[in-house]
C-alpha positions in Angstrom: 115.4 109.8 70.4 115.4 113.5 71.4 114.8 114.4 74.6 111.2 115.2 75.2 110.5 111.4 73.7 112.8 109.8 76.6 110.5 111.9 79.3 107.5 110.6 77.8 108.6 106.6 77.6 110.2 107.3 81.1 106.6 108.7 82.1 104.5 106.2 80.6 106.3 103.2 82.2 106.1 104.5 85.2 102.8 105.0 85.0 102.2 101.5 83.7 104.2 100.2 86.4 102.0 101.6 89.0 98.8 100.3 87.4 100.3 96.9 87.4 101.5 96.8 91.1 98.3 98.1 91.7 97.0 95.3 90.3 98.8 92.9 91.6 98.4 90.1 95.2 100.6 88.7 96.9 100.3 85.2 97.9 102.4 83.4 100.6 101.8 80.0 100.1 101.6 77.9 103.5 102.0 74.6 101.8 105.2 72.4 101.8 106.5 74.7 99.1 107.3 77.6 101.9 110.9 78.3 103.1 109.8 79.6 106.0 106.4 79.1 108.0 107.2 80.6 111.0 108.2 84.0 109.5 105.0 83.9 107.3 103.1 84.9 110.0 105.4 87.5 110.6 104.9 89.6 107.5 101.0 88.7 107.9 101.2 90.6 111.3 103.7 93.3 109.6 101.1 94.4 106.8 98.2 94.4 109.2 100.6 97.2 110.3 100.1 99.7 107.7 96.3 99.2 107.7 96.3 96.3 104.9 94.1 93.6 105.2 95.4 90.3 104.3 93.2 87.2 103.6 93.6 84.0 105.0 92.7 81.4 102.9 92.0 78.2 104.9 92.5 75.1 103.5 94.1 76.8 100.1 98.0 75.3 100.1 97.9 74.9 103.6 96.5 77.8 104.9 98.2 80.4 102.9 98.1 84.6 103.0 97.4 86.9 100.0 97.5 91.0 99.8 97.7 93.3 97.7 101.5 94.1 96.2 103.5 96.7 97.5 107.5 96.9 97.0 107.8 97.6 100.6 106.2 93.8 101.4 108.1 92.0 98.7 111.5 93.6 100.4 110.5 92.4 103.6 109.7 89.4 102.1 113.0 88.6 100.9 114.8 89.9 103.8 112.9 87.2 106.3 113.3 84.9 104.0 109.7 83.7 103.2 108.7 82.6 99.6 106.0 84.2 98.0 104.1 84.4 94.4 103.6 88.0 93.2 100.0 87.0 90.9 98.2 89.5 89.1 94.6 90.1 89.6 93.2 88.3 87.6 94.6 85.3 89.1 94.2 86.4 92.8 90.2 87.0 91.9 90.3 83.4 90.6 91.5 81.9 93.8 89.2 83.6 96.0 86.5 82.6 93.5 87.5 79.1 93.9 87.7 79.2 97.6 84.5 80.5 97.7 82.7 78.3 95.9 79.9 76.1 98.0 81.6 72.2 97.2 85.0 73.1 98.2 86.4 72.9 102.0 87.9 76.1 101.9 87.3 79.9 103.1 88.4 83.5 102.9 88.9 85.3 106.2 89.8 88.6 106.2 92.6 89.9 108.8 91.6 93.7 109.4 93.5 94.8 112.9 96.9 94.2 114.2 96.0 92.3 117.5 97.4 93.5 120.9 99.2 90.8 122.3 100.6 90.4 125.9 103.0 87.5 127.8 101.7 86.6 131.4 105.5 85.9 132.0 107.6 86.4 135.6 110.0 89.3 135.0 113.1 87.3 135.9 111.8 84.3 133.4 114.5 83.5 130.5 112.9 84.2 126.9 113.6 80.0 126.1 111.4 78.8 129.2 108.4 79.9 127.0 107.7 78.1 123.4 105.5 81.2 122.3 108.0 84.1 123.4 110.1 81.8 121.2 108.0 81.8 118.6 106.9 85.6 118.7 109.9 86.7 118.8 111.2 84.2 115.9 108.1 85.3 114.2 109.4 89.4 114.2 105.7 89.4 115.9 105.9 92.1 119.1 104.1 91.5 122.6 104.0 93.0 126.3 104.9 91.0 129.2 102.9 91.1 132.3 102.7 90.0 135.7 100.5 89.3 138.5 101.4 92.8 139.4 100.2 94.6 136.1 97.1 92.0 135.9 95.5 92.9 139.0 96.3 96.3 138.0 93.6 96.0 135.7 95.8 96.3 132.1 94.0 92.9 130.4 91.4 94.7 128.8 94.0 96.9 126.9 95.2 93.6 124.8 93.6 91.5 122.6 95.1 88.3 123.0 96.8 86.8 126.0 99.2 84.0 126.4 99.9 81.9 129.8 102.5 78.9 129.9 104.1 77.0 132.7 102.9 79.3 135.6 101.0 76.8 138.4 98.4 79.0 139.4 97.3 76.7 142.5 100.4 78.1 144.5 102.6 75.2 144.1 105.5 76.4 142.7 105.2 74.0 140.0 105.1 70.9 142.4 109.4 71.1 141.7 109.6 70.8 145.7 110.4 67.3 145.9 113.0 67.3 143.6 114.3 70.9 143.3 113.9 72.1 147.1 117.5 72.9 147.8 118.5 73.8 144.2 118.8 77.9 144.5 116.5 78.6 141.9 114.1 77.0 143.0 114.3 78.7 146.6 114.9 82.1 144.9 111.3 81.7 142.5 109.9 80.6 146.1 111.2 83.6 147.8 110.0 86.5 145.1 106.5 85.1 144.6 106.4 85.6 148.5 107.3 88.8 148.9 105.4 89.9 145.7 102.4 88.1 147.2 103.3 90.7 150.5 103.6 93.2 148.7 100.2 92.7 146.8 98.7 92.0 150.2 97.5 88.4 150.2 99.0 85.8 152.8 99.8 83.2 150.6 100.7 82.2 147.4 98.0 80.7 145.8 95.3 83.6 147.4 97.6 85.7 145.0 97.0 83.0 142.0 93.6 82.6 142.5 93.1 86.4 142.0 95.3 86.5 138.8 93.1 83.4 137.6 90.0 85.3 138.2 91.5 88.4 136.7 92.5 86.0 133.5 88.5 84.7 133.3 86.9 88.1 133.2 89.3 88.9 130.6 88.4 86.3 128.6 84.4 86.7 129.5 84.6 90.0 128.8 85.6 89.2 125.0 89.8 88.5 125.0 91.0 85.5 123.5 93.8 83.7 125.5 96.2 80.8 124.7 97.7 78.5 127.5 99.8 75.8 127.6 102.0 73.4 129.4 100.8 73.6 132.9 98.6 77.0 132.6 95.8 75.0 131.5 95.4 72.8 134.4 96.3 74.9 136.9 94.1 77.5 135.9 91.1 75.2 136.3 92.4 73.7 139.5 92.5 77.5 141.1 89.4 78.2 139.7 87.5 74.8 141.0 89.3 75.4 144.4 88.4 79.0 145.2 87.5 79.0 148.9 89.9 76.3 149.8 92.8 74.9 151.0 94.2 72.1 149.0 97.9 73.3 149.3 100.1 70.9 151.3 101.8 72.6 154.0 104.8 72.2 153.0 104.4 75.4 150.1 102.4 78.1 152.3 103.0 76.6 156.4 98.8 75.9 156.5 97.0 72.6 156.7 94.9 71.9 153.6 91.7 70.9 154.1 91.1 67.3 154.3 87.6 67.6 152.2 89.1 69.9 149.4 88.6 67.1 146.6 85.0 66.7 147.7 84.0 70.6 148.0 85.4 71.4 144.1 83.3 73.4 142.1 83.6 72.5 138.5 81.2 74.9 136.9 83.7 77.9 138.1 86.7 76.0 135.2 87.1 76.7 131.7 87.8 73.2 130.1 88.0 70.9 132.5 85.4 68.7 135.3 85.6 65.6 137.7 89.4 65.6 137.8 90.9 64.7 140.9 93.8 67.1 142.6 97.3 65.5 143.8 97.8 66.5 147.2 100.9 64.7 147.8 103.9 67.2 147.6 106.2 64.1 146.4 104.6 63.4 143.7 105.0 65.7 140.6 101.9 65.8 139.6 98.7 68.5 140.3 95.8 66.3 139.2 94.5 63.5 137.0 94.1 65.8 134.1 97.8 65.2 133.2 98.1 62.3 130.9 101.1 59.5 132.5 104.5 60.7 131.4 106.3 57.4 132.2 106.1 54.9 129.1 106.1 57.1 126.5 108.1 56.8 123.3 109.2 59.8 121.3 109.1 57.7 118.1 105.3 57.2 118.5 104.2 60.1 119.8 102.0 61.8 117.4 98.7 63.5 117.3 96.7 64.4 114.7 94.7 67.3 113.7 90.4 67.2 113.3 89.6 68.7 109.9 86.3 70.8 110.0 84.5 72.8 107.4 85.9 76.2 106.3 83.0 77.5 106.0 80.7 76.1 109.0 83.7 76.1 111.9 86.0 78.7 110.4 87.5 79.5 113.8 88.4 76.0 114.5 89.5 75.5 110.8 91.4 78.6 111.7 93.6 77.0 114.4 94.4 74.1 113.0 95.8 75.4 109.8 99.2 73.3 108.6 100.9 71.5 106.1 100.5 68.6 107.8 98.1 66.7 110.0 99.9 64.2 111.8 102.3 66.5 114.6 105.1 65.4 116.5 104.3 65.1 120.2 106.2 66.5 122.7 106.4 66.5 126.8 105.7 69.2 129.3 104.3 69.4 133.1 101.4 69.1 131.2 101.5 67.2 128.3 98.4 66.0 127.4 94.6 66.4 128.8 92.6 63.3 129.0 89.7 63.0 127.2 86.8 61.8 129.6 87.7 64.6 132.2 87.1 67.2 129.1 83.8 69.3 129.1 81.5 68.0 126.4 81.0 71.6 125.4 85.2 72.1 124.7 86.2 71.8 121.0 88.7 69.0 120.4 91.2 70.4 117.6 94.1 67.6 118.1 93.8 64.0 120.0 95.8 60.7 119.8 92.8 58.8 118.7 94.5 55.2 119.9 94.5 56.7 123.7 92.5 58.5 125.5 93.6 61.7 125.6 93.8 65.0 123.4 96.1 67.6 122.9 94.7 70.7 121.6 91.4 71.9 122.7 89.3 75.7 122.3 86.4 77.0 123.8 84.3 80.0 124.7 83.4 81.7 127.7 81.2 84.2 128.0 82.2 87.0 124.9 85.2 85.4 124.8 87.5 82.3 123.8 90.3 80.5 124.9 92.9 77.6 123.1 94.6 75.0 125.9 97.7 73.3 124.3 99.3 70.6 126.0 103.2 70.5 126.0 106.0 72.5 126.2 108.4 73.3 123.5 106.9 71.6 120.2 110.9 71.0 118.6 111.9 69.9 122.5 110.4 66.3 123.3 111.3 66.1 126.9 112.5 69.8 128.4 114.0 69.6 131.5 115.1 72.5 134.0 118.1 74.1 132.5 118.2 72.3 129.0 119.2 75.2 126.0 116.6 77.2 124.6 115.3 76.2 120.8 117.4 77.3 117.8 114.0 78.2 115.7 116.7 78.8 112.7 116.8 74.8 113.0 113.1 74.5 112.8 111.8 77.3 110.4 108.7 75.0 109.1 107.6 73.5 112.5 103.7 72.3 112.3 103.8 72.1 116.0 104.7 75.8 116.3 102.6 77.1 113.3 99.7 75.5 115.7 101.0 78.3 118.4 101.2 80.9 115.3 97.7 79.9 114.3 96.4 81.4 117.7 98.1 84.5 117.9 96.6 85.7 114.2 93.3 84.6 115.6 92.2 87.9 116.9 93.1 89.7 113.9 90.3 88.2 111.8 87.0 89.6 111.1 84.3 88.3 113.1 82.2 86.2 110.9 78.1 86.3 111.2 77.0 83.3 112.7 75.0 81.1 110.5 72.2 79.8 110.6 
């Protein structure tokens, strides 16, 4: 074969090789066939990166992505260790025409921007006291941390999404005082909140929290999306139904609380939350009756499980509750679990341990907004105590209980479907 002949096969497979990767999906399945959940999300967020959309196909293989082909995506791909399909068009066109079609539970939402994400996180907090730093930063996914400092500041409205965690926005310092008042750290957390409260210019503690609280509300009204859990939930709503007074023993800010705080709550000022009853009693680790009882549980029958709703009625619930498998583990926090009768009947119930009363996983709106509550700490830790390692997420690669944390953060990315009617 002379020479001009090799130029001209050379050119034509080349050629044909571009038309076929043009023509070609990618589809990560999200079923119990994947390697690697966690990670999944990962390249999801990665492609959103160079201005690809990605479909998420609720309710297809358990929640699976698809994209067009490019040899850059399979290479990542392999490198993070997540299995994939490379289809060709034809097939691709065929799911999507199956997901679509009226008698099936399933639907296409399209992923268009790379959400802005930022941490409410202390800057001397370890990257293991927070199960969705974990997970992020497992994932490959990047974030911003912030502080009270930087949220009063005004920054919110520069992010799309915003995760809280084990911060105990009542001023509190997590109610650890009666067990962990002479441990250092718990004196040295005690001592910078104080002088960053100072150096904010509010007298206490929890006048500092409430503001941050506040600030964290008008993000969300305004149209942000934020994920809390552990103890962010129900301290959040306690500031927020507290505003205006005291109910901080005096042994955390030197001030009497007011003896008729319980009775002057306002509960129309909380996100989830109504007719709890606070915990004024510094001994007793606990911040109200929201909180579920932590003594008699038993790891080996803790479960929730998942609500299924209809792709294609409730997407954004369907959304967050995307996994290969319904029935999660439980797992302990210093809030583990909300119970149900002291949830607003307007508040979304995604996850619930139907024999008790009491739910795990909750979303709701506020004003332009929306917000995700998720009771617990560490989803692969049952009962996480001050000091214990952090989670090897290399040991737990297909965790439902974190793809339920994963599920929020890709949230924001998605396409805002018409409402209808």
């Amino acid at each position: 074969m002379n020479t001009m002949k090799k130029l001209f096969l050379s050119l034509v497979i080349t050629l044909l090789s571009i038309f076929v990767a043009q023509s070609a999906h990618i589809l990560i399945p999200m079923d119990n066939s994947q390697n690697n959940h966690l990670k999944a999300y990962g390249i999801a967020y990665y492609v959103l990166t160079y201005d690809v959309e990605v479909s998420w196909l609720l309710n297809y293989r358990g929640g699976s992505f698809m994209f067009p082909y490019h040899s850059t995506f399979e290479q990542e791909l392999t490198v993070r260790g997540v299995s994939y399909q490379v289809i060709a068009d034809v097939q691709a066109n065929a799911i999507v025409n199956e997901i679509l079609h009226p008698d099936v539970n399933m639907e296409q939402i399209v992923l268009h921007k790379v959400p802005k994400i930022a941490v409410y996180t202390p800057p001397h907090s370890l990257p293991w006291d927070d199960a969705v730093t974990l997970a992020l930063t497992y994932a490959e996914i990047p974030y911003d941390p912030v502080y009270d400092e930087e949220v009063l500041s005004g920054v919110l409205p520069l992010y799309d999404w915003l995760h809280v965690h084990h911060e105990d926005f009542t001023g509190q310092f997590g109610k650890f005082w009666a067990a962990y008042r002479n441990a250092d750290w718990y004196n040295r957390d005690v001592q910078l909140a104080e002088e960053l409260a100072r150096k904010l210019g509010f007298n206490r503690v929890a006048d500092l929290k409430l503001a941050v609280a506040k600030s964290i509300q008008q993000f969300v009204a305004g149209g942000g999306y934020m994920f809390a859990m552990c103890s962010a939930p129900e301290s959040l709503d306690i500031a927020l139904a507290a505003e205006g007074i005291d109910i901080v023993h005096e042994v955390f800010d030197g001030t009497p609380m007011d003896p008729a705080a319980q009775d002057k709550l306002d509960f129309s000022r909380t996100f989830a939350f109504h007719d709890f009853q606070i915990v004024t009693n510094p001994y007793e680790y606990a911040k109200s009756n929201i909180d579920v009882p932590k003594t008699g549980r038993d790891q080996r029958t803790d479960f929730f499980s998942l609500f299924e709703f209809s792709a294609k009625w409730d997407p954004v619930p369907t959304m967050l509750t995307q996994n290969h498998e319904t029935l999660i583990k439980g797992f302990m926090g210093q809030t583990t679990a909300f119970k149900r009768h002291l949830v607003k009947p307007t508040i979304t119930i995604l996850g619930e341990t139907r024999a008790k009363d009491e739910v795990r996983y909750i979303h709701g709106s506020m004003g332009q907004g929306t917000f995700t509550f998720f009771g617990g700490h560490d989803p692969e830790d049952y009962r996480h105590f001050v000091g214990d390692p952090p989670t090897d997420l290399n040991l737990f690669p297909n965790s439902p209980g974190y793809r339920l944390i994963l599920n929020n953060v890709l949230f924001p990315a998605a396409r805002k479907q018409k409402q209808k009617t």
